[in-house]
C-alpha positions as CSV (number, residue, x, y, z in Angstrom):
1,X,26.0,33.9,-59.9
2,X,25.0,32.6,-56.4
3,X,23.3,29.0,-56.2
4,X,19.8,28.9,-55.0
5,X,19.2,27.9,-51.5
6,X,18.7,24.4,-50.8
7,X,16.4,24.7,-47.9
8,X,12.9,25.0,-49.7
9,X,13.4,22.3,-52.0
10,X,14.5,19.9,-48.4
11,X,11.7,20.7,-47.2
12,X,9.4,20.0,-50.1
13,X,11.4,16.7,-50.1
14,X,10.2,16.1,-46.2
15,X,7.2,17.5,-46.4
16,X,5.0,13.9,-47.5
17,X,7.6,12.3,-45.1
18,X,6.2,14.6,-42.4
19,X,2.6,13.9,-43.2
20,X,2.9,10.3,-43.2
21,X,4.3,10.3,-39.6
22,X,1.4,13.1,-38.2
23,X,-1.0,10.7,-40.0
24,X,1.0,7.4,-38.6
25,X,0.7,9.0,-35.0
26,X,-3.0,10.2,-35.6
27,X,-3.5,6.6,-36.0
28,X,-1.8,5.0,-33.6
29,X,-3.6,8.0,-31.0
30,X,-6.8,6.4,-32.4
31,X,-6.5,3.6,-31.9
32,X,-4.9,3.5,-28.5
33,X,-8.0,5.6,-27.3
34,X,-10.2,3.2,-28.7
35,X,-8.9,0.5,-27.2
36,X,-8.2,2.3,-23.9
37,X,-12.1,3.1,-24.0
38,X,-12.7,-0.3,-24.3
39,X,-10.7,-1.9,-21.5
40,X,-11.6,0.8,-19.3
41,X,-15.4,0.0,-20.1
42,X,-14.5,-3.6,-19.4
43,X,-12.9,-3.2,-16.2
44,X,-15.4,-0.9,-14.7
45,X,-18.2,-4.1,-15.8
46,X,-16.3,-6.2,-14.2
47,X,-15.9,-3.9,-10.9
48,X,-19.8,-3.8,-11.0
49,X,-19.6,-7.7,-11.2
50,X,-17.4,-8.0,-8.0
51,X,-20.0,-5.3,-6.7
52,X,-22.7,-7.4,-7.1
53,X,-21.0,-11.0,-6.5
54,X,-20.6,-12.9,-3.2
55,X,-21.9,-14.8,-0.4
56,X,-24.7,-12.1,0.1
57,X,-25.6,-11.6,-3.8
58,X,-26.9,-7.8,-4.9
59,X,-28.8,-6.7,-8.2
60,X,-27.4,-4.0,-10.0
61,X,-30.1,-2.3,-9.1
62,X,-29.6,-3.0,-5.2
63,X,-25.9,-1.5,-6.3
64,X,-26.6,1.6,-7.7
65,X,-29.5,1.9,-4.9
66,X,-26.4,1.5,-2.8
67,X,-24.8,4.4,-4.0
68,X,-27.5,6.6,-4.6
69,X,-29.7,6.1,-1.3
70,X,-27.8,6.0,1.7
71,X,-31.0,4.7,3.4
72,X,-30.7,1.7,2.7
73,X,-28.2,0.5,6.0
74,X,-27.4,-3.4,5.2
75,X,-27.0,-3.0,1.3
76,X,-24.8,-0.1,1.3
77,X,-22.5,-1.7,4.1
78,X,-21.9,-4.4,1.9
79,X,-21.5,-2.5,-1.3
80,X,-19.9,0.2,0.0
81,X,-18.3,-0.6,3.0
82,X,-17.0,-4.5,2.5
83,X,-16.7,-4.9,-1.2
84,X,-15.7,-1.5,-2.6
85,X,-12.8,-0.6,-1.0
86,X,-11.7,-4.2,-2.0
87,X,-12.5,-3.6,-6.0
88,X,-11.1,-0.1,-5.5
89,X,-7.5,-1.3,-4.6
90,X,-7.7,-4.3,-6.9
91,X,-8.3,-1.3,-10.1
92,X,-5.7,0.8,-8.0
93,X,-2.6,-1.4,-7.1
94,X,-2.9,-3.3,-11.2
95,X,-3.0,-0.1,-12.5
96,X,0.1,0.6,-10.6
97,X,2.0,-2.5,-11.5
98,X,0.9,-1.9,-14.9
99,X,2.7,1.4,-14.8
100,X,5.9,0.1,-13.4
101,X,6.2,-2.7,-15.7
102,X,6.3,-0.2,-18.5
103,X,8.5,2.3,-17.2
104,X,11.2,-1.1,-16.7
105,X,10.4,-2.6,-19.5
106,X,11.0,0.8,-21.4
107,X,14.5,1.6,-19.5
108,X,15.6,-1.7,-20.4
109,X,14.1,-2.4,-23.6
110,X,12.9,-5.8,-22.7
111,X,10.1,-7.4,-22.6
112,X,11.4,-9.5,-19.0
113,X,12.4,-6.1,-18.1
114,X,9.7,-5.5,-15.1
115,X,9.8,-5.4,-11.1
116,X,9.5,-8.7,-10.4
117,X,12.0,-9.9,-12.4
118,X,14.4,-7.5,-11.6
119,X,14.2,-8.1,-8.2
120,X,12.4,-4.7,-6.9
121,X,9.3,-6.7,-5.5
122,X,11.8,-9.3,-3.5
123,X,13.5,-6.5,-1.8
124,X,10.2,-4.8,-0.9
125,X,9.0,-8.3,0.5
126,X,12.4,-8.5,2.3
127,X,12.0,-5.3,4.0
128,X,8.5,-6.1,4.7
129,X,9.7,-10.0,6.0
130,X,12.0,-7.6,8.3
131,X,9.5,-5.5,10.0
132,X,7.3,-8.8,10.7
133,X,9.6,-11.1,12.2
134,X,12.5,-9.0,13.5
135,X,10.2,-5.7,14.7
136,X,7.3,-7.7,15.2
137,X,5.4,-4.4,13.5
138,X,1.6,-4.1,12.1
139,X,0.6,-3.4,9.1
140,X,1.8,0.3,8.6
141,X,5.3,-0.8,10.2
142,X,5.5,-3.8,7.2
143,X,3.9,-1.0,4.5
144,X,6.8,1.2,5.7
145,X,9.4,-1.9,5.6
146,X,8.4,-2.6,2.2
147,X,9.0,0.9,1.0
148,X,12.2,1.1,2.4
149,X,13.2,-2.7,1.1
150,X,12.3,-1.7,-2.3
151,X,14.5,1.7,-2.8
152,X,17.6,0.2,-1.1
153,X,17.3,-2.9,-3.3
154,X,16.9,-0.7,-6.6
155,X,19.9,1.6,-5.2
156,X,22.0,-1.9,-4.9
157,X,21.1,-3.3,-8.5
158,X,21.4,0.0,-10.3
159,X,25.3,0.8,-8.6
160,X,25.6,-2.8,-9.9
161,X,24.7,-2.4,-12.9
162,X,26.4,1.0,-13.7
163,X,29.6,1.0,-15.7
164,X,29.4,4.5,-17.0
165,X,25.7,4.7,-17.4
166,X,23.3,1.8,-17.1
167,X,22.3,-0.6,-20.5
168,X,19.0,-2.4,-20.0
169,X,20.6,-6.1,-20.1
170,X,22.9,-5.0,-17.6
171,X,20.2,-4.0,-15.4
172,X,18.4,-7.0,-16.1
173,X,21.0,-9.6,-15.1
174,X,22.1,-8.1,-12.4
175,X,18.3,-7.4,-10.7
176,X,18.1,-11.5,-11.8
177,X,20.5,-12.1,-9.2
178,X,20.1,-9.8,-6.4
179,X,16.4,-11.2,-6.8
180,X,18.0,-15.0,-6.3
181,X,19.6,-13.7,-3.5
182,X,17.1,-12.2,-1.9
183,X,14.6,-15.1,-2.5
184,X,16.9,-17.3,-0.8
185,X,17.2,-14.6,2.3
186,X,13.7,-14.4,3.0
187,X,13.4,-17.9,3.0
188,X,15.9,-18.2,5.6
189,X,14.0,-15.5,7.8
190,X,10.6,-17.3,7.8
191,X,12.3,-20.7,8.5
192,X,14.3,-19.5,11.4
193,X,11.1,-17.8,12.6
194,X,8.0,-18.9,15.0
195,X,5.6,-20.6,13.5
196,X,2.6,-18.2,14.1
197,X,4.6,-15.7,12.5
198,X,6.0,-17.3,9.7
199,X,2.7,-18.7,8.6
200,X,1.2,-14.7,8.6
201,X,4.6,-14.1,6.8
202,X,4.4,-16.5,3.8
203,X,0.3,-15.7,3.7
204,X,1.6,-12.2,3.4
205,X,3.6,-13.1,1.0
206,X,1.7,-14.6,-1.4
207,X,0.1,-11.6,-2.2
208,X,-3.6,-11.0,-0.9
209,X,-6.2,-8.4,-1.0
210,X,-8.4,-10.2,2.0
211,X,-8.8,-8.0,4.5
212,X,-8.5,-4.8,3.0
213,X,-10.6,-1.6,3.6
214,X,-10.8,1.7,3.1
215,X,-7.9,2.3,5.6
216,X,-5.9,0.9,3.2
217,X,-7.0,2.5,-0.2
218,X,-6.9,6.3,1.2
219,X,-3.5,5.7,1.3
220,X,-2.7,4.1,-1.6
221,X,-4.8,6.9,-3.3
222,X,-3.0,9.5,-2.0
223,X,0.5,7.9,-3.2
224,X,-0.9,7.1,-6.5
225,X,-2.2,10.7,-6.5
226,X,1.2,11.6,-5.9
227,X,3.2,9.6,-8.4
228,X,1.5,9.8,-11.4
229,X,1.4,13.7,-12.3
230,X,5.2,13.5,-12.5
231,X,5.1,10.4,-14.5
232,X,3.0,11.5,-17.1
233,X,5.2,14.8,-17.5
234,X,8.1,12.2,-18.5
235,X,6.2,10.2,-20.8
236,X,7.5,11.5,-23.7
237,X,11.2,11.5,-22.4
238,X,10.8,7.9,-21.7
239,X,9.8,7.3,-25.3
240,X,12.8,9.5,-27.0
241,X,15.1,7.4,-24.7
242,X,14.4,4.1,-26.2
243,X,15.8,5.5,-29.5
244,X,19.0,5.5,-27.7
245,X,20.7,7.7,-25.3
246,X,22.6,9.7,-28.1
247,X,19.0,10.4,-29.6
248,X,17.8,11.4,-26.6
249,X,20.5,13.7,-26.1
250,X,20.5,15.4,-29.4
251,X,16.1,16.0,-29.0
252,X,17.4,17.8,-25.6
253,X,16.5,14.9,-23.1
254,X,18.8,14.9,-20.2
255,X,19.3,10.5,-20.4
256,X,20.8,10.6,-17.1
257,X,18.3,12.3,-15.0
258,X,15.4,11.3,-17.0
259,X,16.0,7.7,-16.4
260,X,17.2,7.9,-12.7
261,X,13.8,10.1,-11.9
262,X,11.6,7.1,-13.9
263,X,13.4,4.1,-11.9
264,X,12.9,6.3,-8.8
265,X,9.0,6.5,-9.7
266,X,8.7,3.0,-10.6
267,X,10.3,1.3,-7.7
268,X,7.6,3.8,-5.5
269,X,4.7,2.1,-7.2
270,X,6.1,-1.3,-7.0
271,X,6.9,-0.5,-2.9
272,X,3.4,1.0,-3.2
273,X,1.6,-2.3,-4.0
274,X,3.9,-4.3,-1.8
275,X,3.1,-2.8,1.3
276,X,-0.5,-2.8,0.5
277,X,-1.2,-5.8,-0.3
278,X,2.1,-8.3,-0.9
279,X,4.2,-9.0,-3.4
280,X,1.6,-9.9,-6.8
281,X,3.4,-11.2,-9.6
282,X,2.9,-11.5,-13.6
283,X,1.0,-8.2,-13.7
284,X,3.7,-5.6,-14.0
285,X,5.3,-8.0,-16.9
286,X,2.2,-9.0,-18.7
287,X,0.0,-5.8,-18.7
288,X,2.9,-3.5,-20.8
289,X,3.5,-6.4,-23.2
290,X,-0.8,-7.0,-23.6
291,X,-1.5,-3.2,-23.8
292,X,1.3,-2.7,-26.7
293,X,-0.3,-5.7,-28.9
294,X,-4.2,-4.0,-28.1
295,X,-2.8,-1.0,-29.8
296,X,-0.5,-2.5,-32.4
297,X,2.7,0.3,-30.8
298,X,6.0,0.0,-31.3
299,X,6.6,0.9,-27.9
300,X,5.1,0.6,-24.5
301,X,3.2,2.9,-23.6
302,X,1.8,4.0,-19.9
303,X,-1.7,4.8,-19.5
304,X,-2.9,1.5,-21.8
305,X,-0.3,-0.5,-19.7
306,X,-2.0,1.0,-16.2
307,X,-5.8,-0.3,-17.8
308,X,-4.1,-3.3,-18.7
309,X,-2.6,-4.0,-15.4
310,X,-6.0,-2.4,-13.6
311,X,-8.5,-4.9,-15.6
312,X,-6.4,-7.9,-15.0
313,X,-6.0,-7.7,-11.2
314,X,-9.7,-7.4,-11.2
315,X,-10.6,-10.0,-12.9
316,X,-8.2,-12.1,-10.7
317,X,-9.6,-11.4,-7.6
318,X,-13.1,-12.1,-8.8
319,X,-11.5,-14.8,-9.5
320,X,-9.8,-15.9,-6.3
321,X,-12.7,-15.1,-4.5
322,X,-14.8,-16.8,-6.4
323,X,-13.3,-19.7,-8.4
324,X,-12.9,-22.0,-5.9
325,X,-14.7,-23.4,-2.7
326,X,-12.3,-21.1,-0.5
327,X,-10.7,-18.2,-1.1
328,X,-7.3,-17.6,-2.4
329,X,-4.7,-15.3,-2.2
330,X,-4.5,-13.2,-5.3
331,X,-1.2,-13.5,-5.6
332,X,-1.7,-16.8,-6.2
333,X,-4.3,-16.8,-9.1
334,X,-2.0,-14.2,-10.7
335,X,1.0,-16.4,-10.9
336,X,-1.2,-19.1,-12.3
337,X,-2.7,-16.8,-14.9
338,X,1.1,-15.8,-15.8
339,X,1.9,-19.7,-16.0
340,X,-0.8,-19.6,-19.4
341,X,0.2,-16.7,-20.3
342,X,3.9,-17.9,-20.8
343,X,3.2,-21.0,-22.1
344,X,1.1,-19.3,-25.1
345,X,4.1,-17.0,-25.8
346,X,6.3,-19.8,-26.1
347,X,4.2,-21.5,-28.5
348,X,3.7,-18.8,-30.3
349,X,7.2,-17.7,-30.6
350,X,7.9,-21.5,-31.5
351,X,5.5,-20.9,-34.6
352,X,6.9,-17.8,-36.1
């Protein structure tokens, strides 16, 4: 007499198993809308607040008047013309550095795992640093240095780093150092270079949206508009491969190419915001880490991370610009809200 089959009564046995985790995920979709909702709501106030804000105040009624009645010449070319393209890439270039944190810190599996610690945002500034004082180049000759700077520097640290395939503290380590290195290079270059230059260098440097118009963000859109589709697509590979490569493997996930394609996509936004508008710190490592404890995941995650990243470089530059008697670079205030920011994780990894 034959035995029964097995397979209904394993799946009766994973069935509540199986609910759990569709209810688990229902949540955890919940709740990251919600609190997406709610950080985009609160950066788009705050966009209307740098709107609104400056040495020529505006009503939010003189704002949306702006928008909405092109008549009106002097209030729409200060809206429109001076301050939006500002907020614009201030919403754009965070979100982007939000992004690339959480596709490093996701590869690597660590929370220290983002551009700027690695070492991607040095090499972008070096290749930029190169353009300035050795080409003496404008601003689309240092954009297209920093580009360049940033992809040869992540092609240096991941042959590093690989010793058949590429583990996140590996990675991490090894972008530590090339970043020492190449802090200490382009210190070198501005001190060996004319004064007038080196001062526009380190101002550069320091990471600034002054300046900046819409000749800047139509490019920056476009990029963006470029890089994101695909990065979406590999969402969910990114998250099967921080269950391990094996895992990843078994679900049908090609680890390899998955992984190569993310760090390819990742260094471009980081290159992205370099060449824009300087190398801004903090955002790409806090944002991911911020987003994930908004939503309660076990994981990073990318589009909370991009809100993240967007909300907090706009609330900087209000900041910069508005903080102080003069302006500062928002570069700067950035590294200065990272400074807090550390020192409250510390104490609060010293209490549990």
């Amino acid at each position: 007499m034959s035995s029964p089959p097995i397979w209904p009564d394993f799946r009766r046995r994973m069935l509540p198993i199986r609910i759990l985790g569709d209810r688990l995920s229902r949540r955890l979709d919940g709740r990251a809308l919600l609190a997406g909702s709610l950080i985009l709501f609160f950066a788009i106030g705050l966009a209307g607040v740098s709107l609104a804000t400056g040495y020529y105040p505006v009503t939010p009624a003189q704002v949306a008047t702006a928008f909405l009645q092109p008549d009106t010449d002097v209030i729409r070319m200060i809206v429109v013309e001076w301050r939006l393209p500002r907020v614009g890439l201030a919403f754009l270039l965070g979100g982007a550095l939000g992004l690339s944190g959480a596709i490093f810190q996701s590869l690597t599996r660590n929370p220290l795992g983002s551009p700027d610690i690695i070492g991607f945002s040095a090499g972008s500034y070096t290749g930029a640093l190169a353009a300035i004082l050795l080409l003496s180049g404008g601003y689309y000759e240092t954009a297209a240095g920093a580009l360049v700077g940033g992809i040869v520097t992540a092609l240096a640290v991941y042959l590093f780093a690989y010793r058949r395939g590429v583990q996140g503290f590996r990675l991490i380590i090894v972008g530590i150092g090339v970043s020492a290195m190449l802090g200490a290079l382009n210190a070198w270059m501005i001190r060996e270079a004319d004064l007038q230059v080196a001062m526009s260098a380190a101002i550069w440097g320091a990471g600034s949206l002054n300046g900046l118009g819409i000749d800047q963000l139509l490019p920056v859109l476009l990029v963006l508009a470029l890089l994101v589709p695909p990065m979406l697509v590999l969402a969910r590979p990114m998250r099967q491969l921080e269950m391990g490569d094996d895992a990843a493997r078994a679900s049908g996930v090609n680890a390899g190419r998955v992984r190569l394609s993310l760090m390819v996509l990742g260094v471009a936004l980081t290159a992205t915001v370099t060449a824009a508008a300087g190398p801004i710190a903090f955002i790409a490592l806090a944002a991911p880490q911020i987003a994930r404890r908004l939503i309660r995941s076990p994981g990073v995650t990318l589009l909370p991370s991009a809100l993240v990243g967007a909300l907090l470089l706009t609330a900087a530059d209000w900041a910069a610009q508005h903080a102080f008697s003069n302006q500062l670079p928002v570069g700067m205030m950035t590294v200065s809200i990272g400074g807090f920011y550390f020192l409250w994780l510390l104490v609060r990894e010293g209490r549990t």
